[in-house]
N, C-alpha and C positions, 0 to 999 in steps of 0.2 A: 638530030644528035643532041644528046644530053649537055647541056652547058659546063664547061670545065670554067674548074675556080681561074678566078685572075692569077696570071703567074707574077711573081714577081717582075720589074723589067730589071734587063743585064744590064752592067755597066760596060761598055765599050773600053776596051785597054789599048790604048796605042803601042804602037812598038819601042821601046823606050822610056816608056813611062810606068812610073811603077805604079803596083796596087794601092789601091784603097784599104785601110786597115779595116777590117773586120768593126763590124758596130757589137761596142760592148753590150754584155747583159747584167743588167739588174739585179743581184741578190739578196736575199731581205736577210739579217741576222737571227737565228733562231737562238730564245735563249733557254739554258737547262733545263728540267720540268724541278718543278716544286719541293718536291721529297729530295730530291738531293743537293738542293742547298744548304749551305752552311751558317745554322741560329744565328741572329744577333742580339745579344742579353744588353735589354736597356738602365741605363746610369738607375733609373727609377728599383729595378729589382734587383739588381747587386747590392745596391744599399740597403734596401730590406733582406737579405739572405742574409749579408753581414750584422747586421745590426741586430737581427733574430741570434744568431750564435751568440752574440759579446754579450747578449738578455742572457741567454740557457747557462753560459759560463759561471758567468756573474751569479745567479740564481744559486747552481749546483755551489758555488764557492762560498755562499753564505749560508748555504743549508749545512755543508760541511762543517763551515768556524765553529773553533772550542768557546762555548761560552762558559762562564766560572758560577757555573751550578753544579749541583751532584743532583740525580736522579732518583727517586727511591719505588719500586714497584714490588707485590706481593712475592716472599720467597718461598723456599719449601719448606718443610715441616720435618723433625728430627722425631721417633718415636724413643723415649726413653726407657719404656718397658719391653723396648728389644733391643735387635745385635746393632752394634754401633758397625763403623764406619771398616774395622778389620773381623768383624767376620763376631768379635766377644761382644758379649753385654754390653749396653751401651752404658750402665753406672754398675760398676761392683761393688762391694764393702767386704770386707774381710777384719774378721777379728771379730763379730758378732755375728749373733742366730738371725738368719734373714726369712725372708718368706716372699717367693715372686709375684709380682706386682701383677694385678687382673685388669687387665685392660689395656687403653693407651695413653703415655702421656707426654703430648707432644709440644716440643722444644717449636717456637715460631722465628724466623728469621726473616729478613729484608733485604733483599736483590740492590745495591744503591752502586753507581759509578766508583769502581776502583779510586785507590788513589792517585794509580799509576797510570791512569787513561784519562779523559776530555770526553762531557758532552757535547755535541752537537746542538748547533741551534733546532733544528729540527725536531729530534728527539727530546731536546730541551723545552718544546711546545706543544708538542705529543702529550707528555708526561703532565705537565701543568694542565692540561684540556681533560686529558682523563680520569675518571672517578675514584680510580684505585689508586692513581700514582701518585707521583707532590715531586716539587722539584724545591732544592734551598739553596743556598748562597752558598758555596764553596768554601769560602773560611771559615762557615758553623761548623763544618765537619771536618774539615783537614786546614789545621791551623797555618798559616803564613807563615814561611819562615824555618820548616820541618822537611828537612829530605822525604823522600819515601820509605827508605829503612827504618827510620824514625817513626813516621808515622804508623807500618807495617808491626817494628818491636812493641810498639805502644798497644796497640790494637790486642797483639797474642797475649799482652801481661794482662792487660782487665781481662780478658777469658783466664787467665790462671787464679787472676785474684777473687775471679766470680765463683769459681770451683772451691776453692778454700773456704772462701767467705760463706760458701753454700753446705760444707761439711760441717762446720760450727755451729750453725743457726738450727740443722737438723740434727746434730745429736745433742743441744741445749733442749731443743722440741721436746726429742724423745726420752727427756729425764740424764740422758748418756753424761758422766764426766769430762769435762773441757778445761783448764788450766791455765791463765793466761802468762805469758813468762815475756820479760826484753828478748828480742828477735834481731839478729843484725840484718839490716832491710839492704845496705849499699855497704860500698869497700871502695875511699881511694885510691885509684890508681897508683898515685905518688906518695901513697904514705904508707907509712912500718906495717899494717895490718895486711898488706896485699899478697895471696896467697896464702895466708895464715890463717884469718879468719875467712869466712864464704857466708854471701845473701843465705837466707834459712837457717842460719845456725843461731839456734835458743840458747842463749849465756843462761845456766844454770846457777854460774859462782864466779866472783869475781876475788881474785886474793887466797882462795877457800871459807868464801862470806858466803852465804846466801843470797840470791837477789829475785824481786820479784815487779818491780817496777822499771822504768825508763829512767826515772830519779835515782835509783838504787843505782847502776849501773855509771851514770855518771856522776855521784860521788863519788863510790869507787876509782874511778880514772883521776879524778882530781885531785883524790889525797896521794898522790903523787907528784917529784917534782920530775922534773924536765929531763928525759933519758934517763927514768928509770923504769924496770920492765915491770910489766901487769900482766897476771896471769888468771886467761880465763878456762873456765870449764863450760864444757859445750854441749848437745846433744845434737849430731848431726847425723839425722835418718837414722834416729834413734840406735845411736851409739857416741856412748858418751867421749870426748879426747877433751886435753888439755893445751891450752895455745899460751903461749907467753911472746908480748908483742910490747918491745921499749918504746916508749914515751915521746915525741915532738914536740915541737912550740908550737902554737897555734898562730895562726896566721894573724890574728888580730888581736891577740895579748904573747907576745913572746913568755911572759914568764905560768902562761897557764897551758898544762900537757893535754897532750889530744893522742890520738893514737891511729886517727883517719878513717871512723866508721862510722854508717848513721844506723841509729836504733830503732825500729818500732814494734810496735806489741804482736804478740805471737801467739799462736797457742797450741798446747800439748795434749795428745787424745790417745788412746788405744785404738783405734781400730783404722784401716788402712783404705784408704776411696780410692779407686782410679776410675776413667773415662775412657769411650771407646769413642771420641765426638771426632768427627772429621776437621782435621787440622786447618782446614779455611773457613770452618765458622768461630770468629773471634769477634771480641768487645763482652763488654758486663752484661746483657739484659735478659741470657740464660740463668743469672743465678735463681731462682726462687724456683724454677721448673727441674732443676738439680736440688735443691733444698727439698721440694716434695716427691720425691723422687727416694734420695736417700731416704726420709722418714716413715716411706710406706715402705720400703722394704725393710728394716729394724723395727718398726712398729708392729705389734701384732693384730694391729685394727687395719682393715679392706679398706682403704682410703677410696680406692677407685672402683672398685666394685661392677669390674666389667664396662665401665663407659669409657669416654672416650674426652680426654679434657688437654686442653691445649692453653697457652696462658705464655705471661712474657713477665719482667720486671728485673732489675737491677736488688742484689739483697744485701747486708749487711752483716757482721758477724753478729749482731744482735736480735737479727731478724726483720729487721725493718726492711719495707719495699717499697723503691723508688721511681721513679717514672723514667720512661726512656722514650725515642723518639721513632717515629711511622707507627703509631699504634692502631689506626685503621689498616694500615697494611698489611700488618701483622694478623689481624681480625680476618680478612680475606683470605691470607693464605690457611690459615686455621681451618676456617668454612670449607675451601676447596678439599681438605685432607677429611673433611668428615668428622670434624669435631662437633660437639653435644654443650660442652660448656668453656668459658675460656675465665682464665682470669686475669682481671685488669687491675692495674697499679692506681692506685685512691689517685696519686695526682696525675694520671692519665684522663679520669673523665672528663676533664673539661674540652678534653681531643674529642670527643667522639660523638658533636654536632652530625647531624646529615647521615648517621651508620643508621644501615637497615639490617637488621643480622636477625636468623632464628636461632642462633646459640646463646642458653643463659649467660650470662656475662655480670661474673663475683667479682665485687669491689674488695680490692685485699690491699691493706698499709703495713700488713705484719706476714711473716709464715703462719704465725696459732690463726690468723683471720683466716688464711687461704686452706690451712687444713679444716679449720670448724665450719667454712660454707660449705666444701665437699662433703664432710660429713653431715649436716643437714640436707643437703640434699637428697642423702641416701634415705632417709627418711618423710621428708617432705618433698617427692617432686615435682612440687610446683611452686619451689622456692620461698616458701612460706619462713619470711625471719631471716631469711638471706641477706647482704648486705650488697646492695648495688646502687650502681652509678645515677 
């Protein structure tokens, strides 16, 4: 017979005696598996998570801060031998025989930090790194100390004074009559003249005198004494009225009459300019490109002659042309619109280190210089006798 395993042996129970408890068994603890345990983030990489974030913060927070620079980059380009900004001409003249201007002649502007925004440091480094743009100190350009309205009204007047000053200069150009006369330039507030007299109004006569100076005008006032009225004769938008405006003490000599206006020189023309220029391009450095503008269309010489000329500068009513600021900027945006020649303001060239341009570029200190290189041009295209930087 096949061997049977050993049985266990019984334990023998008496009657009365209780059992033997059962012999325990051994269980070993099984622990979770793997994947469903729950990470434990060591002191080591929680400090580096955080510390990475309060870096990226930090970082973005100082990319963001206004630093007190203004920015300046290439802007667009304004075509004067066409429709302005509401749809009309962008220079009219009325009251003389015109003739449409053959070509293009465009107005250059400059993209620069509002007054009413902040650059960034960022873009503040950007702008300095890059070739076309420049960055400058904040109070070169919007003076300390000047609300935004202020600075904003400031801004729109040199564009009105530029327009002016550029109606003058071209029809002196073009031979045209111009008349210089006292101008009331201010009016104050608190004195007899307010609302009586008005900025732009040309004093023709003071008393029924003639006057034709700034001198003229305040002898007149002063051969008067103190709270007696003066009576002037006006031309406002060319219609003549009559103001009579009694006499005050002046603030700094009681016994010498004022009447609370300030004067400056003005001038009287026939014929009527206006502008079609979109009302957010403001400051002086359109006048010359308005000055050759007006005097190709009343001239009867092809100033432009089909090309394509772009140019910048600040003018005078004498004709004289001043230097202004981003003149390489001004250069670039010119190039992008497809300009052929530009002209640059005499005391601009010493800007214009490092420019690489294919557009001729006429040195002009005057209108008659910026008209007489266009017109050599027209006849020498290769600049021969032109005036440059």
């Amino acid at each position: 017979m096949p061997d049977r395993p050993p049985s266990r042996p019984e334990s023998t129970v008496s009657p009365g005696q209780a059992a033997p408890s059962p012999e325990p068994i051994a269980r070993e603890s099984v622990s979770a598996p793997a994947s469903r345990r729950q990470p434990r983030i060591s002191q080591q990489t929680l400090t580096a998570v955080v510390s990475s974030g309060v870096f990226f913060a930090l970082t973005l927070v100082l990319a963001l801060a206004p630093v007190p620079y203004v920015g300046w980059r290439p802007g667009g380009t304004v075509n004067l031998a066409g429709a302005g900004s509401s749809g009309a001409a962008a220079v009219q003249v009325q009251g003389l025989t015109t003739t449409p201007l053959n070509g293009e002649l465009r107005l250059t502007t400059v993209s620069q930090t509002r007054v009413d925004s902040r650059l960034g440091l960022a873009e503040a480094m950007y702008n300095y790194a890059s070739p076309y743009r420049d960055v400058l100190p904040r109070r070169f350009i919007y003076p300390p100390g000047k609300s935004v309205q202020q600075v904003k009204a400031e801004e729109v007047a040199l564009m009105g004074t530029s327009q002016s000053d550029a109606v003058v200069a071209a029809l002196r150009a073009a031979g045209q009559p111009v008349k210089e006369l006292p101008m009331v330039t201010a009016v104050t507030v608190s004195g007899p003249a307010l609302n009586k007299l008005l900025p732009g109004d040309m004093i023709l006569k003071v008393d029924a005198k003639a006057v034709q100076t700034l001198a003229d005008v305040t002898t007149a006032i002063r051969a008067h004494a103190v709270g007696e009225p003066v009576v002037f004769t006006v031309d406002r938008g060319g219609t003549q009225e009559t103001v009579t405006v009694t006499t005050v003490p002046s603030p700094n000599n009681p016994q010498q009459p004022q009447v609370g206006i300030r004067v400056g020189v003005g001038y009287q023309y026939t014929p009527k300019v206006s502008y079609g220029i979109d009302p957010d391009i403001v400051g002086p450095s359109a006048g010359v490109m308005f000055a050759v503008a007006i005097y190709d269309l009343i001239s009867p010489d092809d100033l432009l002659a089909g090309r394509k000329v772009a140019g910048t500068g600040e003018i005078s009513p004498s004709g004289n042309v001043a230097g202004i600021g981003a003149i390489q900027q001004k250069i670039r945006g010119a190039e992008k619109a497809g300009a052929t020649i530009f002209l640059v303001p005499a005391d601009n060239c010493r800007d214009l280190s490092g420019v690489r341009t294919t557009m001729q570029l006429i040195k002009v200190g005057t209108l008659r210089e910026a008209i007489g290189g266009l017109q050599r041009l027209k006849t020498s295209p290769d600049g021969q006798g032109v005036p440059r930087c």
